[in-house]
N, C-alpha and C positions, 0 to 999 in steps of 0.2 A: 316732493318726491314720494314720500308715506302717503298721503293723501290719496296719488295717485294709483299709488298699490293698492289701496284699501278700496278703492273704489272699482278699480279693475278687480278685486276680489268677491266684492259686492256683485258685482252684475254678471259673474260668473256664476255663483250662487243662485241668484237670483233667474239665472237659464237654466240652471238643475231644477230648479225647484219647480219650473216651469215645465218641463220638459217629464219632472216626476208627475207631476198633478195628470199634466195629460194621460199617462199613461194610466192612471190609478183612474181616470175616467174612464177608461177602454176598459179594464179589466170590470169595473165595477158594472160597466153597462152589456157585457159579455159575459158575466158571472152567471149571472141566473139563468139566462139562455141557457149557458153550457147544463148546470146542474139539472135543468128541467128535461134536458134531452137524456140525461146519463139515467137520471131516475126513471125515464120513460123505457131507454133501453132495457136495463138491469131491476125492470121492479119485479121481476118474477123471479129470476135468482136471489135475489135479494128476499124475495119471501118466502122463498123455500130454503133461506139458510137462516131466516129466522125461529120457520116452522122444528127444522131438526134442532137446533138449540134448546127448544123450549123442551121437546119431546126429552132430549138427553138429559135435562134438570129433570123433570118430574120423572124420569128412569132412575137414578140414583138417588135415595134419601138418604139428606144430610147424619142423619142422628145415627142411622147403620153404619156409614163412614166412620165418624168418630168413635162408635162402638169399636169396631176394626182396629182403629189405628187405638183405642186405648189396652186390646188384649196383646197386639204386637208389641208394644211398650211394658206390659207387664212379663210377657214370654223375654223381650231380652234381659229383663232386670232379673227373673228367677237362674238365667244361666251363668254360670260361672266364670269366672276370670279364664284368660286364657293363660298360659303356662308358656313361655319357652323353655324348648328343650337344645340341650346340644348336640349335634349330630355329628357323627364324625364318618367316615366310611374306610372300610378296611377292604383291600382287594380278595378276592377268595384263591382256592387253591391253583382251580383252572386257569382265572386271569394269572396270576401271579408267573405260570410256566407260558402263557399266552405272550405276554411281555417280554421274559426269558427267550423265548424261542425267536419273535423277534428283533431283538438285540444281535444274538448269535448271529441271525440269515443276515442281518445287515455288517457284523463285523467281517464276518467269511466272504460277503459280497465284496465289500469295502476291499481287502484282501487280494480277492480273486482281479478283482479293476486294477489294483497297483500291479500287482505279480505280471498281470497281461500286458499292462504300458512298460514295462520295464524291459519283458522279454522281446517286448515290439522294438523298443528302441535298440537295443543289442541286435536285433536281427539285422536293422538298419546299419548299424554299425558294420558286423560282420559282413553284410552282401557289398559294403562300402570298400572294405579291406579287399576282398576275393575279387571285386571289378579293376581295383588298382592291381593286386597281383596280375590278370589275364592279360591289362596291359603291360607291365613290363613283361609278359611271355611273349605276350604279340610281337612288342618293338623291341628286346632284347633277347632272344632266346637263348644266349646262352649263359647270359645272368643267369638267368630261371631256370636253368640246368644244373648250374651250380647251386643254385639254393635248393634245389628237389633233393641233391645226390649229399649235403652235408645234412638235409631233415632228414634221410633214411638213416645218416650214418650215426650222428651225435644230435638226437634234438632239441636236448637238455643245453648244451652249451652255445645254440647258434639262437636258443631262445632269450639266453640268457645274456650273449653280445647285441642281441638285437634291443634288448630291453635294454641296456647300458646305453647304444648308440639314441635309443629314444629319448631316455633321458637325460643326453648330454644335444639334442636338437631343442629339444623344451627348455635343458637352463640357457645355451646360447639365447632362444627367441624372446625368454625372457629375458635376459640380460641385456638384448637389442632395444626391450621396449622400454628397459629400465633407463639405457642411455638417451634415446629417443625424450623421452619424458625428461631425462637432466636437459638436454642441450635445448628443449622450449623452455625448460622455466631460467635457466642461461641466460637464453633470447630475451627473454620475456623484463629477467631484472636488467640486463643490460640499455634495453628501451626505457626501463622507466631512469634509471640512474640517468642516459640520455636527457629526457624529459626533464627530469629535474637540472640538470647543469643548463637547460637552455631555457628554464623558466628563472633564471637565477638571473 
């Protein structure tokens, strides 16, 4: 069984190896074709990029060079250490009221935006109030006779029953949702107590 592996491995080898030689035939018998065509095309480029090379050496002499680079090396050794310093920066006068004046526009703005939402929302409110008034005058007019003729006469005390009866609708409708909320949660324990005596 190994044998036969090894063998089948052998003769696998041995078609690469076979199959590389050839090709290294081809390349080797196409090699020199290719380079003699390439040199034929590019021998002129090729000599006119040898010709500027030579020209750019004999343009620069080595010993100027290193002359050069030996007085830069001496110029940075004669100069001095560098120093840090610490810098801080201070606003000047102008800025300082520049800033100032900015703060201001933007707290007065800031201001100016709430004061507007707020009187907005109250307008809402009142045009709210004044449309229910126009309807109980429409569908009751003489409700709203009567409430016209006790505002001329006492406005102080009909504002002052009216604000009483508001806040005897508010604690009622609270107290509705307070019971409301008792009798779910009521519900609520009563199902689980259920629940539990019938998981029992």
């Amino acid at each position: 069984m190994q044998n036969e592996e090894l063998e089948e491995k052998i003769t696998m080898l041995e078609e690469l190896i076979q199959g590389f030689v050839e090709r290294m035939t081809i390349v080797e018998t196409e090699m020199p074709e290719f380079l003699k065509t390439f040199l034929q095309q590019y021998k002129e480029t090729l000599d006119r990029i040898a010709s500027r090379i030579e020209k750019a050496n004999k343009r620069y002499d080595d010993a100027k060079i290193q002359e050069q680079i030996d007085e830069v090396k001496k110029l940075v050794a004669t100069m001095p250490k560098v120093i840090g310093v610490k810098t801080s920066h201070h606003f000047g006068v102008w800025s300082k009221s520049l800033i100032i004046g900015i703060v201001v526009c933007f707290v007065v703005t800031s201001l100016s935006f709430g004061t507007a939402l707020y009187l907005n929302h109250e307008n809402d409110r009142l045009n709210n109030d004044a449309y229910n008034f126009w309807l109980i005058k429409a569908l009751y007019p003489e409700v709203s006779k009567t409430i016209e003729k006790k505002l001329t006469e006492d406005p102080k005390s009909l504002n002052q029953q009216a604000e009483k009866a508001m806040e005897k609708q508010e604690a009622v409708m609270a107290a509705q949702a307070q019971a409301e909320q008792a009798d779910k949660e009521l519900k609520a324990a009563r199902d689980k107590l259920e629940k539990v005596k019938s998981d029992k």
